[in-house]
C-alpha positions, 0 to 999 in steps of 0.5 A: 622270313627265318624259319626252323623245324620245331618238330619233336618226337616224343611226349607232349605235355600240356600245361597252362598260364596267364602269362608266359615269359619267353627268357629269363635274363631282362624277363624276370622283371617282366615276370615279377611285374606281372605276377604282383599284378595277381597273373600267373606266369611261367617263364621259359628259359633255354639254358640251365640258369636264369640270368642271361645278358642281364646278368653281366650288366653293370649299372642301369641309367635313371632318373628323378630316381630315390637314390639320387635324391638322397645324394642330391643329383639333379637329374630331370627326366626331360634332360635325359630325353633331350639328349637321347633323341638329340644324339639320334638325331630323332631316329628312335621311338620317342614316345619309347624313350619317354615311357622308358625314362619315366618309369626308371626312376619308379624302377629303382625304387621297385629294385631298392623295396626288393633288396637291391643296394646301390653302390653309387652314381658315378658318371661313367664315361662323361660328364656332359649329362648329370650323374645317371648311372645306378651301379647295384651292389652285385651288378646285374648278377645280384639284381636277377639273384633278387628278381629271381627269388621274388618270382618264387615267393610269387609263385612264378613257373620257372621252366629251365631248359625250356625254349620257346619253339613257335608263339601260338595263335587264333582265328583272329590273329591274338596269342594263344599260347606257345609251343616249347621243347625240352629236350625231346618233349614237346610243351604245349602252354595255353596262355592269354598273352606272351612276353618275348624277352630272349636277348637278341640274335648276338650268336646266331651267324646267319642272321648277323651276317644277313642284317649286320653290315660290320659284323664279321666272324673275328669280331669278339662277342662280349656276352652271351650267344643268344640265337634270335628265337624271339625273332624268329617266332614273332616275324613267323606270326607277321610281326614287323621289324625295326632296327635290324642289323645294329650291334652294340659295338665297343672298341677298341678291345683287348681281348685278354687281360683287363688290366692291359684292356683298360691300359689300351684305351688311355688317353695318353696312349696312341692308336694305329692301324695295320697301315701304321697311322693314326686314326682317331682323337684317343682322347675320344673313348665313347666305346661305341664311336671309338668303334665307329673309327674302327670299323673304318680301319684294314680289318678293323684291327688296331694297335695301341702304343706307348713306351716304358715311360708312359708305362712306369706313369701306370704303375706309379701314377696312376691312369690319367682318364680311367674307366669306370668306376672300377678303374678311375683317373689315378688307378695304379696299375701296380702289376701291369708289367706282368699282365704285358709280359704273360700277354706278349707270351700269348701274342697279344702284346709286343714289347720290344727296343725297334720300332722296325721290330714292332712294324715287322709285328704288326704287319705295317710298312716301317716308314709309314710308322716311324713317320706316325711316331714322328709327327706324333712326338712333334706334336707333344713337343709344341703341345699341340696336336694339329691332325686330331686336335687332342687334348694337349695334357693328354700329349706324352711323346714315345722316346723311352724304349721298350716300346709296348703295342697291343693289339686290339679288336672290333668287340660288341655286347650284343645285338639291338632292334629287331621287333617293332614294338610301342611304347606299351611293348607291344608287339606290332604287325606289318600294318602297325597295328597291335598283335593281340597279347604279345609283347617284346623287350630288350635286346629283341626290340627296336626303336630304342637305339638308332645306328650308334649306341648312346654312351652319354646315356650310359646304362641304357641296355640294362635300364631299358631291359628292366624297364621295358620289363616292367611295363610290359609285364603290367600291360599284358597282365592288365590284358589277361585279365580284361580278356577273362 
């Protein structure tokens, strides 16, 4: 069990709630859902700003949702079930996805009546599902502007600089409350249940490296370094886990530019590793399989090829696959060359006539290489690529120097699983039963992914932060008031 010292030295100070909410991220839908539901919530929040991860979403996945009724997309929720326990081969929580896939379309619309406006629901990243993932005017950052605003009409507690220090409880093992800290004050809040909303263990080392078999100190963190005080406080009072030790991985990422980030995972591209080899399909961007391939390479490092030709095509052309909505199929790439050229400067990129020259770079024996490359432009010749099979409009040979490599990394938003809840995101102990009044969410929470992130349901994280939110907002508010 992970422990700290929560000892302070100076005043203390009592308060009390209903409810408190630990994280200000995902959990200010929880406080929301909870305080219209006529509880009295504070919400505890560590750094100086509300936000958290949630803030730096893009878009959220639903269905049978009021926007995409408007706009004629069939999205049924029965489908969107089937294939997230079809793609976990049945590992997750099932009666989990299914609260959390029947509330999203509700949730939309709770986000919609608030004064969240979304943009579109683009597929993005395939199209073998409907068109799912709701992008809001604003992203996240305006979808917790909203939610943050509504708590203050609703007389929530905002404590900033606040951390949750230890989850307090009676005789018979329910919430009573939580101990938190502000600086050198001690605060001591009464409650009648607690919401765990604090967005994982991303930026604690001690716990990612006990749980997290792929991480290692040179994998870039796309998000915010939450430390796994949700965690820590719930398995400290007997709470169970599941899931521990997955990591939302995405790669391969360039970790500067994102005009180059977006050049480097195009399908008309080729990557290698450190040994100068070819090692996936680059057709095959789910960012979190394509990282799956990476993890399997030397140091999970890889480097992203293509020559002037294939370049001149970004910028007068366009991306041939596109990313997102932001940068879709056709996108040109108009300031590209000086992107690689102030990234080749930084070392990131290498731009140079010789192959042999790019081999010394990259630290790859010659031969290996220039037999990759061979075999490669081969294979765009006969349109056929006999070692991946990729897609043959996607095939364009390396002939035209200067010949361009980015050097790319093993990246991961956060950290997914840890407390094991159910499907009232309730917090359950070792023997499965429910811990009175205490409930967990997001990121803190396993039973939701399984080993790999499902990208064919893209907008899951964020969907389920909101979700989870609201479900155990009005959950615990409902035990708060039975237990008056």
């Amino acid at each position: 069990m992970f422990t700290r010292d929560s000892t302070k030295t100076s005043d203390a100070e009592a308060l009390s709630a209903e409810i408190v909410v630990i994280g200000g991220g995902g959990g200010l839908a929880a406080a929301v859902a909870a305080a219209e539901k006529g509880a009295h919530v504070t919400v505890l929040e560590k750094r100086k700003t509300a936000g958290g991860n949630t803030a730096m979403a893009r878009g959220l996945l639903a269905a049978e949702s009021p926007v995409q009724k408007r706009m004629k997309i069939d999205a049924p929720r029965e489908q969107l079930f089937k294939t997230a326990m079809a793609y976990s081969h049945w590992k997750i929580n099932p009666e989990l996805i299914r609260a959390v896939i029947d509330k999203s379309g509700d949730s939309i619309r709770w986000l919609e009546e608030k004064g969240v406006r979304f943009e579109d629901v683009p597929n993005a990243y395939t199209n073998q599902v409907p068109r799912i993932y709701h992008v809001p005017e604003g992203y996240g950052a305006q979808v917790t502007r909203i939610l943050l605003k509504k708590c203050k009409e609703l007389g929530v507690r905002l404590l900033y600089e606040t951390a949750g220090e230890r989850i307090l409880t009676g005789r018979e093992g329910g919430v009573t409350g939580v101990l938190a800290a502000s600086g050198n004050k001690e605060i001591r809040i009464d409650a009648k249940s607690v919401i765990i909303a604090t967005g994982g263990y991303s930026g604690n080392k001690e716990l990612l490296k006990k749980y997290c078999p792929c991480y290692t100190d040179d994998v870039h963190l796309n998000g915010l370094p939450n430390t796994g005080d949700g965690l820590v406080m719930a398995t400290e009072i007997g709470a169970a886990t599941e899931g521990l030790g997955m990591l939302h991985l995405m790669g391969p990422f360039f970790t500067g530019s994102l005009r180059v980030m977006v050049v480097a995972v195009e399908s008309n591209t080729i990557w290698i590793n450190r040994e100068g080899e070819r090692f996936i399909d680059e057709t095959t961007y789910l960012p979190s399989e394509s990282a799956n391939a990476l993890n399997r390479q030397p140091e999970r490092v890889s480097y992203t090829l293509f020559d002037e030709k294939i370049k001149r095509s970004f910028i007068e052309n366009g991306l041939v696959k596109g990313i997102h909505r932001s940068y879709p199929s056709g996108t040109r790439m108009v300031d590209l060359e000086k992107h690689l050229k102030k990234e080749a400067e930084e070392g990131q990129v290498k731009i140079s006539n010789s192959w042999e020259e790019i081999a010394g770079w990259i630290g790859a024996d010659l031969k290996p290489l220039k037999n990759t490359i061979g075999e490669y432009n081969k294979s765009c010749d006969r349109g056929y690529d006999d070692m991946f099979y990729k897609d043959r409009r996607y095939l364009q040979p390396l002939r035209t120097p200067p010949y361009y490599a980015l050097k790319c990394h093993q990246a991961f938003h956060g950290t997914i699983g840890g407390i094991k809840i159910n499907h009232h995101m309730e917090v359950l102990n070792q023997q499965g039963a429910p811990i009175p009044g205490l409930y967990a969410v997001g990121n803190d929470t396993g039973g939701w992914e399984s080993d790999t992130y499902c990208y064919l349901l893209t907008g899951t994280a964020f969907a389920f932060a909101i979700n989870s939110g609201r479900i155990a907002g009005e959950n615990a508010a409902r035990y708060a008031k039975d237990i008056l």
